[in-house]
Backbone as CSV, one residue per row, in Angstrom:
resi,resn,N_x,N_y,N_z,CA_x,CA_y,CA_z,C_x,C_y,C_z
1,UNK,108.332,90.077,-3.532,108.390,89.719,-2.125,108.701,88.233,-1.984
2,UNK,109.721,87.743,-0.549,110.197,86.480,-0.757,108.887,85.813,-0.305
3,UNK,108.633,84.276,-0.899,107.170,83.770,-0.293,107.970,82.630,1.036
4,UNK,106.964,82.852,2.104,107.646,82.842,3.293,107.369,81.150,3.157
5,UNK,108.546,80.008,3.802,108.010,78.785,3.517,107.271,78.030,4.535
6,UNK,106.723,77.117,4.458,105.701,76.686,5.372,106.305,75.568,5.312
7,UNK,105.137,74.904,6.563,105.999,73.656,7.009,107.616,73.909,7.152
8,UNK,107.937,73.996,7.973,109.823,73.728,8.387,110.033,72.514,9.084
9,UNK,109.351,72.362,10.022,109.277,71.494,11.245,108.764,70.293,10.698
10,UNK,107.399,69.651,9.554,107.363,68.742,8.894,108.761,68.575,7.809
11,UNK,108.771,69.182,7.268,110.143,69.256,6.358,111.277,68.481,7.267
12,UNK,111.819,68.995,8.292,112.692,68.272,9.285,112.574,67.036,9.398
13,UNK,111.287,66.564,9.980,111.260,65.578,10.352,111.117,64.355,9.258
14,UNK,110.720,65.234,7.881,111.274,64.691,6.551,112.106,63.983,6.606
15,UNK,113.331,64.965,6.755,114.747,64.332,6.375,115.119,64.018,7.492
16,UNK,114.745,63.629,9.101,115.050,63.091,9.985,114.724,61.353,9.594
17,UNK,113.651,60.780,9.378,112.690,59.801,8.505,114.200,59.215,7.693
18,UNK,113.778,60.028,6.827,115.141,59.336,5.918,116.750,59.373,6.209
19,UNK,117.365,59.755,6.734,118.041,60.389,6.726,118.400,58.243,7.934
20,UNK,117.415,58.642,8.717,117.948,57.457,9.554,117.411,56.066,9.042
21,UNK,116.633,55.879,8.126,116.520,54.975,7.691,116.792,54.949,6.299
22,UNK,117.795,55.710,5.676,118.544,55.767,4.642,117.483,55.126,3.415
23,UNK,116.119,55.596,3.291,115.502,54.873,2.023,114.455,56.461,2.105
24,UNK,114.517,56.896,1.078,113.443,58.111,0.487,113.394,59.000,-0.619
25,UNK,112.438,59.336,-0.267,112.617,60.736,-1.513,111.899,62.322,-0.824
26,UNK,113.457,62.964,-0.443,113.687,64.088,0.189,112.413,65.360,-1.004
27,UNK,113.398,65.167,-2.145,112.839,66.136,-2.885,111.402,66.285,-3.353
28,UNK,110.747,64.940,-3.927,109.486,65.133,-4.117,108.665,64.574,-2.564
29,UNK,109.076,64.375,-1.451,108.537,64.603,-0.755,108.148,65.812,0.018
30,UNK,108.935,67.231,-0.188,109.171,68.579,-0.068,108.116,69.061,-0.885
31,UNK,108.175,68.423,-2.141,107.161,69.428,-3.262,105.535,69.293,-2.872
32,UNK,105.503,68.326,-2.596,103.994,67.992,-1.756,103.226,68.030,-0.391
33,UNK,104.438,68.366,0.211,104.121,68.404,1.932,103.288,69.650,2.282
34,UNK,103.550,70.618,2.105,102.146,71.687,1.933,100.953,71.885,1.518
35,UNK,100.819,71.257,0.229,99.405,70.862,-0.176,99.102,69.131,0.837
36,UNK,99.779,68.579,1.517,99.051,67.205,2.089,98.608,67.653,3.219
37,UNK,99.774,68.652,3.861,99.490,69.590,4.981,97.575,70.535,4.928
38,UNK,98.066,71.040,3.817,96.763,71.442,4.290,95.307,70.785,3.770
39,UNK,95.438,69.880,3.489,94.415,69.196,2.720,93.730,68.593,4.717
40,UNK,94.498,67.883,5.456,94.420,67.736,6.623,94.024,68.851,7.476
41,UNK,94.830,69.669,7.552,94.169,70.788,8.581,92.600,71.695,8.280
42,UNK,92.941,71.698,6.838,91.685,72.504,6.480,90.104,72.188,5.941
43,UNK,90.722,70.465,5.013,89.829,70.347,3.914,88.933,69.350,4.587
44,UNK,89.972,68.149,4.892,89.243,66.785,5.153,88.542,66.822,5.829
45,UNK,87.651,65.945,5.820,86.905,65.320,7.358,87.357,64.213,7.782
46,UNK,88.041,63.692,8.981,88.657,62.754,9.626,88.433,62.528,10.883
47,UNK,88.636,61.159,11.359,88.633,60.456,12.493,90.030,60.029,13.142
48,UNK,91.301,60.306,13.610,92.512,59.547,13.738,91.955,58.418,14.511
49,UNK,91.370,58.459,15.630,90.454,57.233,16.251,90.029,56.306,15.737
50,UNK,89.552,56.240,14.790,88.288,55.443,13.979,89.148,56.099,12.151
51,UNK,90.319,55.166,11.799,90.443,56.080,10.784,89.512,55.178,9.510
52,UNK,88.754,54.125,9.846,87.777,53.318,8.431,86.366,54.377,8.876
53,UNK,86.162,55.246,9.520,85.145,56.004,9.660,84.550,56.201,8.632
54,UNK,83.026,56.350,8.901,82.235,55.831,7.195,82.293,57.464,6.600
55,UNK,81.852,58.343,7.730,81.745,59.506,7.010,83.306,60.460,6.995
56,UNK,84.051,59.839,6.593,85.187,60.325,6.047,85.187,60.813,5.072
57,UNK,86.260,62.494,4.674,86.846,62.051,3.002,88.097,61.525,3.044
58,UNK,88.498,60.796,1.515,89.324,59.592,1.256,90.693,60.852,0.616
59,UNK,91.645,60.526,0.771,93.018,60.779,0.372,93.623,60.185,0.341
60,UNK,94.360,60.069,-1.273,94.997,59.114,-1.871,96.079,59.904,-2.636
61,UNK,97.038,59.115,-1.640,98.763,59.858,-2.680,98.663,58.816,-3.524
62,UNK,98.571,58.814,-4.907,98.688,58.260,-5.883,99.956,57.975,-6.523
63,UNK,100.752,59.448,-5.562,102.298,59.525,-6.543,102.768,58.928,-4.918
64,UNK,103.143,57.401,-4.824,103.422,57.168,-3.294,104.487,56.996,-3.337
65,UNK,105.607,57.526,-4.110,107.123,57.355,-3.625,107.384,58.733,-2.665
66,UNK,105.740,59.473,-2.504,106.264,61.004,-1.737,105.630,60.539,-0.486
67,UNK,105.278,59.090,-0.249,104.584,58.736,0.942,105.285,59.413,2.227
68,UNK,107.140,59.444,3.043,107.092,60.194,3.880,106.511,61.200,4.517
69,UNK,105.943,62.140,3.114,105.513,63.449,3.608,103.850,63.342,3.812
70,UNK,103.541,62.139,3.593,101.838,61.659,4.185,102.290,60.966,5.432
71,UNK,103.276,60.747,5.739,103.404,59.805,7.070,103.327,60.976,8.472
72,UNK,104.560,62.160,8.012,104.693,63.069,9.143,103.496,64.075,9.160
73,UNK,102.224,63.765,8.013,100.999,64.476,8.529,100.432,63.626,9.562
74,UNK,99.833,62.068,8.776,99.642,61.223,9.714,100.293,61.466,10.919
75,UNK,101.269,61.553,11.455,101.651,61.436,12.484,101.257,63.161,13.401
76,UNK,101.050,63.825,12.604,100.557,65.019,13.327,99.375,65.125,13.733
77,UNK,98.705,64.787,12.868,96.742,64.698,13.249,96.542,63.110,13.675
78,UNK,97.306,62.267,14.672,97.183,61.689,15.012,96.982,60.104,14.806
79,UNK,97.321,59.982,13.480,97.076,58.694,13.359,98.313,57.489,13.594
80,UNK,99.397,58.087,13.422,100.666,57.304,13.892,101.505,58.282,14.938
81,UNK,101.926,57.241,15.698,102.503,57.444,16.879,104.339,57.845,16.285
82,UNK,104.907,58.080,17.450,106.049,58.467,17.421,106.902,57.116,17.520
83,UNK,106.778,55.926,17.801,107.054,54.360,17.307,107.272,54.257,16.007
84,UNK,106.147,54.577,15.384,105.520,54.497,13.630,106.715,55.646,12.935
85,UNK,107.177,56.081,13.533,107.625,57.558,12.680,109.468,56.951,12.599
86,UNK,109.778,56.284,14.629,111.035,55.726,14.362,111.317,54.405,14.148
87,UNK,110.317,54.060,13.219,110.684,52.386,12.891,110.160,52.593,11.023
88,UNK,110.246,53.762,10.623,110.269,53.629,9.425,111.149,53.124,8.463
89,UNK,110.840,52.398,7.640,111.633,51.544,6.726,112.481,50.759,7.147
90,UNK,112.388,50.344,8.658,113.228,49.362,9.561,112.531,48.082,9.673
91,UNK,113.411,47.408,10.418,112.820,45.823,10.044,111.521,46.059,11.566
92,UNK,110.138,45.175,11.240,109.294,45.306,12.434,108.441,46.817,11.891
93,UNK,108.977,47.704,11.428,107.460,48.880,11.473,106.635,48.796,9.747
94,UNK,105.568,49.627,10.339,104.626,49.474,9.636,104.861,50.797,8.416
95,UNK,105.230,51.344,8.461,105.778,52.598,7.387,107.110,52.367,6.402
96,UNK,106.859,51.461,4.854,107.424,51.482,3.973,107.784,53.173,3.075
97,UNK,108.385,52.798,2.497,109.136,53.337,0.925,107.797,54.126,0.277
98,UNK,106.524,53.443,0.311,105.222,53.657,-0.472,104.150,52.913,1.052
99,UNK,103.030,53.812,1.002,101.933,53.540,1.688,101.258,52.327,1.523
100,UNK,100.956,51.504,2.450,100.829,50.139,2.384,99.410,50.250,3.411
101,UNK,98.318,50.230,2.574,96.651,50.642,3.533,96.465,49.416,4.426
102,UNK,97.006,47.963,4.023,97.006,46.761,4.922,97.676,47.743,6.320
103,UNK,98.620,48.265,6.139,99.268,48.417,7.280,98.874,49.855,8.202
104,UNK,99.003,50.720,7.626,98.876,51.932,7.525,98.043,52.537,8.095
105,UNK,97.528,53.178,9.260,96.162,53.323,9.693,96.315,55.142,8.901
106,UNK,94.809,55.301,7.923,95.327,56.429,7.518,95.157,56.618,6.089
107,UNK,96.484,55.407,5.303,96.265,55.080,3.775,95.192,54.222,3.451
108,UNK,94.487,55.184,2.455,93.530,54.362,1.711,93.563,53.166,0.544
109,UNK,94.790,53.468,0.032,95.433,52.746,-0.931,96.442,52.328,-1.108
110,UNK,97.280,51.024,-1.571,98.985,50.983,-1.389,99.116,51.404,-2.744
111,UNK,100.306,52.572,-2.764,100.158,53.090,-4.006,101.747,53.323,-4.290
112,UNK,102.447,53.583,-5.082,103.561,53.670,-6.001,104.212,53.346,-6.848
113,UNK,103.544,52.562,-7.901,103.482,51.886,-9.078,102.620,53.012,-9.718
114,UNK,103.225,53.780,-10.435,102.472,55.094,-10.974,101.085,54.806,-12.074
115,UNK,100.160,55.643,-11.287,99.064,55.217,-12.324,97.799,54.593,-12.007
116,UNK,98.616,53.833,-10.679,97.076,53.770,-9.874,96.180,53.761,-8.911
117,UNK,96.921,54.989,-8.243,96.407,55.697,-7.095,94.817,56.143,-7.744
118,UNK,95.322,56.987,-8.835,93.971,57.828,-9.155,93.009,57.236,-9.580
119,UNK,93.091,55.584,-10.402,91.710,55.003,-10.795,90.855,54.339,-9.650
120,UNK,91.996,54.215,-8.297,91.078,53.686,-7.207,90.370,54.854,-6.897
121,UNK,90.888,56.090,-6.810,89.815,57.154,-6.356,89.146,57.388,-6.879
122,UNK,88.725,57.493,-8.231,87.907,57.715,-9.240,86.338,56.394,-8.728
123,UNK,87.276,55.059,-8.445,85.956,54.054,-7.838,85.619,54.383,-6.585
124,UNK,86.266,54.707,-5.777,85.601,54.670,-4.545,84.676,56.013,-5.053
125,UNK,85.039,57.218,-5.557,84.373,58.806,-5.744,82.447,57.647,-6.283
126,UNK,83.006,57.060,-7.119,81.732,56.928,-8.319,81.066,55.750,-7.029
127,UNK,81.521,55.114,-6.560,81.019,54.012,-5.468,80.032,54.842,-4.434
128,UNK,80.569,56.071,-4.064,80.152,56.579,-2.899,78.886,58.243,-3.854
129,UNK,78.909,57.758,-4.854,77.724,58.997,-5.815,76.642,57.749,-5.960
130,UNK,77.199,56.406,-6.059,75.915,55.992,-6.257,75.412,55.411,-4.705
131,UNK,75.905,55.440,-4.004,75.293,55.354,-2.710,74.577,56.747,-2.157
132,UNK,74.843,57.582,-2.741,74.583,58.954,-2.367,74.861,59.308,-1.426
133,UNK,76.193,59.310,-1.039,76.455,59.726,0.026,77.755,60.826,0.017
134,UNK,77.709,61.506,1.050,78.579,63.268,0.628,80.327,63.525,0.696
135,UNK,80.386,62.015,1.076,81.727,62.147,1.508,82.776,62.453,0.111
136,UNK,83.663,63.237,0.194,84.499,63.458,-1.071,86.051,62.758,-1.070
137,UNK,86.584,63.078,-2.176,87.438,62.182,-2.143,88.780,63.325,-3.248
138,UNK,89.925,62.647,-2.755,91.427,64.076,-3.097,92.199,62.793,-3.621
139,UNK,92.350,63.195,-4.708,93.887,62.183,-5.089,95.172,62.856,-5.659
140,UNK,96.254,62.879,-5.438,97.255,63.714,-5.048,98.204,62.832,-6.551
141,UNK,98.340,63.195,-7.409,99.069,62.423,-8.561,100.661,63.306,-9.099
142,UNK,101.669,62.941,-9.446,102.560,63.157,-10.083,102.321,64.092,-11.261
143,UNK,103.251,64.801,-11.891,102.829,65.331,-13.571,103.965,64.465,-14.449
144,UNK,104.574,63.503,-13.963,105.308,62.540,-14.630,104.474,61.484,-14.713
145,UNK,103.785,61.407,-13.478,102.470,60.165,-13.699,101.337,60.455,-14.556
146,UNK,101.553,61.958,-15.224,100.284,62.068,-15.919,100.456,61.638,-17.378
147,UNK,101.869,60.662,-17.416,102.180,59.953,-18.672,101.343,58.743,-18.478
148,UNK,101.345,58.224,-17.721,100.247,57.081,-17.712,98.919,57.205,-17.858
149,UNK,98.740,56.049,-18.888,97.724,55.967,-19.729,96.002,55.948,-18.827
150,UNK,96.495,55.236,-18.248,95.831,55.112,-16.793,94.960,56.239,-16.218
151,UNK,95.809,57.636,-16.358,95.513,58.519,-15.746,94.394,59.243,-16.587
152,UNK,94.557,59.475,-18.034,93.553,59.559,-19.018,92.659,58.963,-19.176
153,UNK,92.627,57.762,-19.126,91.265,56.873,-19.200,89.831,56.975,-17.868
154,UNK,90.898,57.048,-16.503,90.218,57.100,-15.349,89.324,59.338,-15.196
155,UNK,90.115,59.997,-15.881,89.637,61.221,-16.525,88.683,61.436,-17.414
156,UNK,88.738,60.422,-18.506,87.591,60.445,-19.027,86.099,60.074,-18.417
157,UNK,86.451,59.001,-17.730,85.070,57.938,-17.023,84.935,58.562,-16.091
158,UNK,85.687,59.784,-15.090,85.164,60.667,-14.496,84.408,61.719,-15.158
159,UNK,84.703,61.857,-16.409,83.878,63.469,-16.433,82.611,62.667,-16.728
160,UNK,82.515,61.729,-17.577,81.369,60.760,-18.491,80.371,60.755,-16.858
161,UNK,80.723,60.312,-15.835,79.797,59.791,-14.466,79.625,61.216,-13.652
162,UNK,80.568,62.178,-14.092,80.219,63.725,-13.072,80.624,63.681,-11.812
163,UNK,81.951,62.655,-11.470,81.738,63.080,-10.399,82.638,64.207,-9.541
164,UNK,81.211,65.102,-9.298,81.637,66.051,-8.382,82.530,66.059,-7.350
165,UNK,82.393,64.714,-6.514,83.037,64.518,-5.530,84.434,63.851,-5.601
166,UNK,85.179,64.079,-6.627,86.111,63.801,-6.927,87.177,65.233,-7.167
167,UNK,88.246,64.832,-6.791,89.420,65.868,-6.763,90.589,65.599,-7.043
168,UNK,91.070,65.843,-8.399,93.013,65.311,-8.588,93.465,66.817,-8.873
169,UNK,94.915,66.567,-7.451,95.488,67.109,-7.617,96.954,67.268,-7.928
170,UNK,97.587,68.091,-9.141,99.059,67.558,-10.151,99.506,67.897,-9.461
171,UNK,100.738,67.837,-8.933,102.147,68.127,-8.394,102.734,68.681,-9.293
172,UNK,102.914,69.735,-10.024,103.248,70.096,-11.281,104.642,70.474,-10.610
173,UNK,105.640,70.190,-10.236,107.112,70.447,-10.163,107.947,69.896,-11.683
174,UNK,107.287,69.819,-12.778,108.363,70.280,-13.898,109.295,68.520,-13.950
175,UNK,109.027,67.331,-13.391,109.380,66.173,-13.521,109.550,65.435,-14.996
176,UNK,107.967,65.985,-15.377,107.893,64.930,-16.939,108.286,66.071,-17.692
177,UNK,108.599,66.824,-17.820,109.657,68.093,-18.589,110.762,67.743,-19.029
178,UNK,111.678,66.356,-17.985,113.085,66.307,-18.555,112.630,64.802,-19.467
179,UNK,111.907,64.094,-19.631,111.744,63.035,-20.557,110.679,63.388,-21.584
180,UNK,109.379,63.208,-20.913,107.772,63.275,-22.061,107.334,64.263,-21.269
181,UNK,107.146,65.639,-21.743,106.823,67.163,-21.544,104.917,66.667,-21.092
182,UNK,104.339,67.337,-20.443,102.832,67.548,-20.563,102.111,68.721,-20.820
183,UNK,102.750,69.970,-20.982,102.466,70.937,-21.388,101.841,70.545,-22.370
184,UNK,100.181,71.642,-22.552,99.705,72.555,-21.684,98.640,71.420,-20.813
185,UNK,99.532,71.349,-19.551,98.443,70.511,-18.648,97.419,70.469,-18.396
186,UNK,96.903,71.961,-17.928,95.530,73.004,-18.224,94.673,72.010,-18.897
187,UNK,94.980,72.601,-19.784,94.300,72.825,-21.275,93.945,70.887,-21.492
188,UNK,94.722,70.379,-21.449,94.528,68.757,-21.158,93.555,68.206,-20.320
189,UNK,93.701,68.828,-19.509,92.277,68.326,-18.345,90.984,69.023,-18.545
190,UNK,90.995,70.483,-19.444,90.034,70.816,-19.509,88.929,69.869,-20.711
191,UNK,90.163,69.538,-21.459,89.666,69.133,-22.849,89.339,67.293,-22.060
192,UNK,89.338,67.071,-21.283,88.973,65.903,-20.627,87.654,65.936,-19.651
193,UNK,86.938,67.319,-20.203,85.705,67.535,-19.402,85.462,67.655,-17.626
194,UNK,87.360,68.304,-17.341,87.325,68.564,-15.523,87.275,70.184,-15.558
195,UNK,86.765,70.685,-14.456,86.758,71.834,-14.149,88.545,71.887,-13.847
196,UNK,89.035,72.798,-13.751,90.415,73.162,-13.597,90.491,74.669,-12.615
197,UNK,91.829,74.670,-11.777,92.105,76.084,-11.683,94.257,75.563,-11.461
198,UNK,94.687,76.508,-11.668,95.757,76.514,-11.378,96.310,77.549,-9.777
199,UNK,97.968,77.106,-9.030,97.659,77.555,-7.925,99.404,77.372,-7.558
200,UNK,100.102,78.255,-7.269,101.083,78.133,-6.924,100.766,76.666,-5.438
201,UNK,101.487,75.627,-5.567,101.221,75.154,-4.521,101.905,75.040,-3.640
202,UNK,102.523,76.000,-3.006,103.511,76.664,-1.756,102.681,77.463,-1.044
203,UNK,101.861,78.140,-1.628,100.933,79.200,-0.948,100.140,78.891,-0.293
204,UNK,99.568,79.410,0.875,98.956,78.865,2.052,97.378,79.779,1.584
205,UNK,97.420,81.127,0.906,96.302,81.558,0.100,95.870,81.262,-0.837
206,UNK,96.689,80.578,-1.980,96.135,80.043,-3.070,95.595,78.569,-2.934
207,UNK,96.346,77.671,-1.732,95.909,76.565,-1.774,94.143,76.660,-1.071
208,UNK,93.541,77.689,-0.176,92.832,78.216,0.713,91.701,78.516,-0.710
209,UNK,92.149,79.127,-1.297,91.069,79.572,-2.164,90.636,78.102,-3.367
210,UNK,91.692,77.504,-3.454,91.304,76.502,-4.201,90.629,75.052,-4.001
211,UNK,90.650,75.347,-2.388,89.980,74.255,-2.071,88.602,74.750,-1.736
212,UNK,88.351,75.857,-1.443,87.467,76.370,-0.584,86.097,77.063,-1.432
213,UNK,86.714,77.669,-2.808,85.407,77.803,-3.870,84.218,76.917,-4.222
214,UNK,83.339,77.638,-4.102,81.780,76.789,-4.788,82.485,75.893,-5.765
215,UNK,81.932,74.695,-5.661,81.956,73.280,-6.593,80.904,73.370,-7.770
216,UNK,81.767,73.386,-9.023,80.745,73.469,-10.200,80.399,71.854,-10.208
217,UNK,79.453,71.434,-10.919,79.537,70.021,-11.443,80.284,69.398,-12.432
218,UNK,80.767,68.240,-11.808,81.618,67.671,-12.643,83.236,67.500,-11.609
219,UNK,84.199,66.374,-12.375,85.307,66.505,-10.927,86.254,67.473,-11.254
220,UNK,87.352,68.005,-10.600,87.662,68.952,-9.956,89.627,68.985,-10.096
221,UNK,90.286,69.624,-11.430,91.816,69.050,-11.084,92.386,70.310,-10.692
222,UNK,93.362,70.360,-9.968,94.026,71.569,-9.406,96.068,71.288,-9.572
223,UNK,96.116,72.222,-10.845,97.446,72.121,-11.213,98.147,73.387,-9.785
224,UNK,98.818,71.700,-9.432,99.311,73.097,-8.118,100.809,72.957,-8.515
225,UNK,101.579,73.902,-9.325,103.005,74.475,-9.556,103.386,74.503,-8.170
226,UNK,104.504,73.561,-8.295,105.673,73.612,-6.990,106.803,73.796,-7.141
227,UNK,107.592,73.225,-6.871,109.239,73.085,-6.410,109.785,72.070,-6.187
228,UNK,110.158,71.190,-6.987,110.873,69.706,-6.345,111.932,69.959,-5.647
229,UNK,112.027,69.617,-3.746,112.868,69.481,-2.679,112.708,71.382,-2.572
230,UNK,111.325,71.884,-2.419,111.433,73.533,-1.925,111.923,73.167,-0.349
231,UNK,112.445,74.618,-0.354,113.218,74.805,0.913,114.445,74.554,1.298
232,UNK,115.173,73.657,0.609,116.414,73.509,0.418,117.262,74.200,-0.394
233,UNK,118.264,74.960,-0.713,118.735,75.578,-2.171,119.159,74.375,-3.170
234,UNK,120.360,73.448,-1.984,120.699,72.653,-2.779,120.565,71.681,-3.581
235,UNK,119.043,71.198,-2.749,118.338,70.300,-3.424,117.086,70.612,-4.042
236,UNK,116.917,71.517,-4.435,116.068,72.234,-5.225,115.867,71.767,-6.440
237,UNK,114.576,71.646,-7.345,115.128,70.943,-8.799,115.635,69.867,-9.080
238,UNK,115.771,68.849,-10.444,116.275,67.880,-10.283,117.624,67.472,-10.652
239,UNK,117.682,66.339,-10.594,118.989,65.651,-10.379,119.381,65.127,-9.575
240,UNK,120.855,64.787,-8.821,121.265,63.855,-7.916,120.282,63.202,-6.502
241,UNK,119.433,64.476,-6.330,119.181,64.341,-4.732,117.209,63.686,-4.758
242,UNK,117.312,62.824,-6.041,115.870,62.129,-6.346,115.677,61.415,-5.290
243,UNK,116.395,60.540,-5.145,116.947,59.088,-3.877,117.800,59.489,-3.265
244,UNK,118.770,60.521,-3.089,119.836,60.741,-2.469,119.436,60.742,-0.863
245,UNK,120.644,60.153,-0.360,119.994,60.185,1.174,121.510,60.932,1.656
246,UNK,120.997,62.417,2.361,122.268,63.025,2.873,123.546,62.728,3.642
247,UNK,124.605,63.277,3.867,125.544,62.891,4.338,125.560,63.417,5.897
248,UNK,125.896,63.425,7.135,125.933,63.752,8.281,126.110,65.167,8.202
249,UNK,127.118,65.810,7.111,127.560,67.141,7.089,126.235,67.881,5.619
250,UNK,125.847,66.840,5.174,124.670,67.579,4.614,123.386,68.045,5.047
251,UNK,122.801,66.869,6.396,122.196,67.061,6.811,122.333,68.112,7.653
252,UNK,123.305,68.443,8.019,123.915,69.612,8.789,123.439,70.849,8.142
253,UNK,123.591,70.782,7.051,123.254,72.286,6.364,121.886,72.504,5.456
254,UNK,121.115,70.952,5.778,119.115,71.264,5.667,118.920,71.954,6.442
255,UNK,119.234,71.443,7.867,118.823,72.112,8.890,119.348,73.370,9.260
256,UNK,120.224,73.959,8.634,120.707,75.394,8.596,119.793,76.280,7.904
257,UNK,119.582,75.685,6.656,118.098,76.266,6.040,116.919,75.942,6.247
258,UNK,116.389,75.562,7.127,115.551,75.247,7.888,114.901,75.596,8.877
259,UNK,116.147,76.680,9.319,115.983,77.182,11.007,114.765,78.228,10.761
């Protein structure tokens, strides 16, 4: 059975984003927009009002060259305006290339220098266990970023401290496959003392069940298998369309598959 795609209308306004401010990344911003999507509608606890709200949880794109597709959530659950959305990557707005938390009402971290999104979440997770307090925390990482060394070390000193309230989740779209392989990813994080589940991450049921199960102790990684640039045929997978910013007659035919 075909799996029906979600998000269309974020997807659009994807490549609307870039498309007019000619700076992005179409494809791995596609592979993640469903799991950021629903991490917002379903998981978090948030304030768009008050977004330094104490009893928040924290979300951190770690892999922030897919920042667009955290901007057009932001901008859905309210934290950036429709200003913020058309002054991206233009001279005067506050929405770069990568999430910039000085600016950003929303980002917790300025992140896209791979590697260290996830050790800030790992401190704030262990900051907020020894305060004892319940708020949890999602960090959203690359599987090309899971070449950085960075990412292992901050894995270990999570399982060593337990914290529960910690959550990384891979973007497993098959990236570090064409240089330094990570297979068996699994099996890597398990042997790093995290609970694990794997999860097609297109699915609006698998992502549902994986956020939503009893919490064993200890933190929490969720290899969510995607699609780099799903929803598109042509830009599906990698190659040319990493940075590619479409042509008037290309954009013509996203939005044909799109409808």
């Amino acid at each position: 059975m075909q799996q029906t795609l979600l998000n269309k209308d974020l997807r659009k306004e994807i490549v609307e984003m870039i498309f007019r401010a000619k700076e992005g990344h179409i494809p791995s911003s596609f592979s993640i927009i469903d799991i950021i999507h629903h991490l917002y509608s379903k998981v978090l606890k948030f304030d768009p009002n008050n977004p330094k709200w104490e009893e928040r949880d924290y979300f951190i794109l770690s892999k922030g060259h897919g920042g667009v597709a955290l901007y057009v959530v932001l901008h859905k659950f309210g934290f950036l305006n429709q200003e913020h959305i058309l002054s991206y990557s233009l001279k005067g707005g506050i929405l770069g290339g990568h999430p910039d938390s000085t600016k950003v009402p929303g980002a917790e971290a300025c992140t896209g220098s791979l590697g260290h999104g996830f050790p800030t979440a790992a401190g704030v997770a262990l900051g907020l266990k020894i305060q004892q307090k319940p708020n949890r925390v999602y960090a959203l990482l690359g599987d090309g970023e899971c070449n950085e060394g960075t990412i292992w070390e901050t894995a270990l000193v999570a399982a060593k401290q337990r914290l529960s309230n910690l959550t990384a989740i891979i973007d497993f779209n098959g990236s570090a496959a064409q240089i330094l392989p990570v297979d068996p990813l699994a099996d890597k994080w398990r042997a790093f003392g995290w609970n694990v589940v794997e999860i097609d991450g297109h699915d609006e049921n698998q992502l549902e069940l994986a956020f939503s199960a009893p919490r064993k102790e200890g933190p929490l990684a969720v290899i969510a298998h995607t699609t780099k640039g799903k929803g598109v045929s042509f830009i599906e997978g990698h190659g040319k369309w990493h940075h590619k910013i479409p042509t008037h007659e290309e954009l013509k035919l996203i939005f044909e598959e799109l409808k």
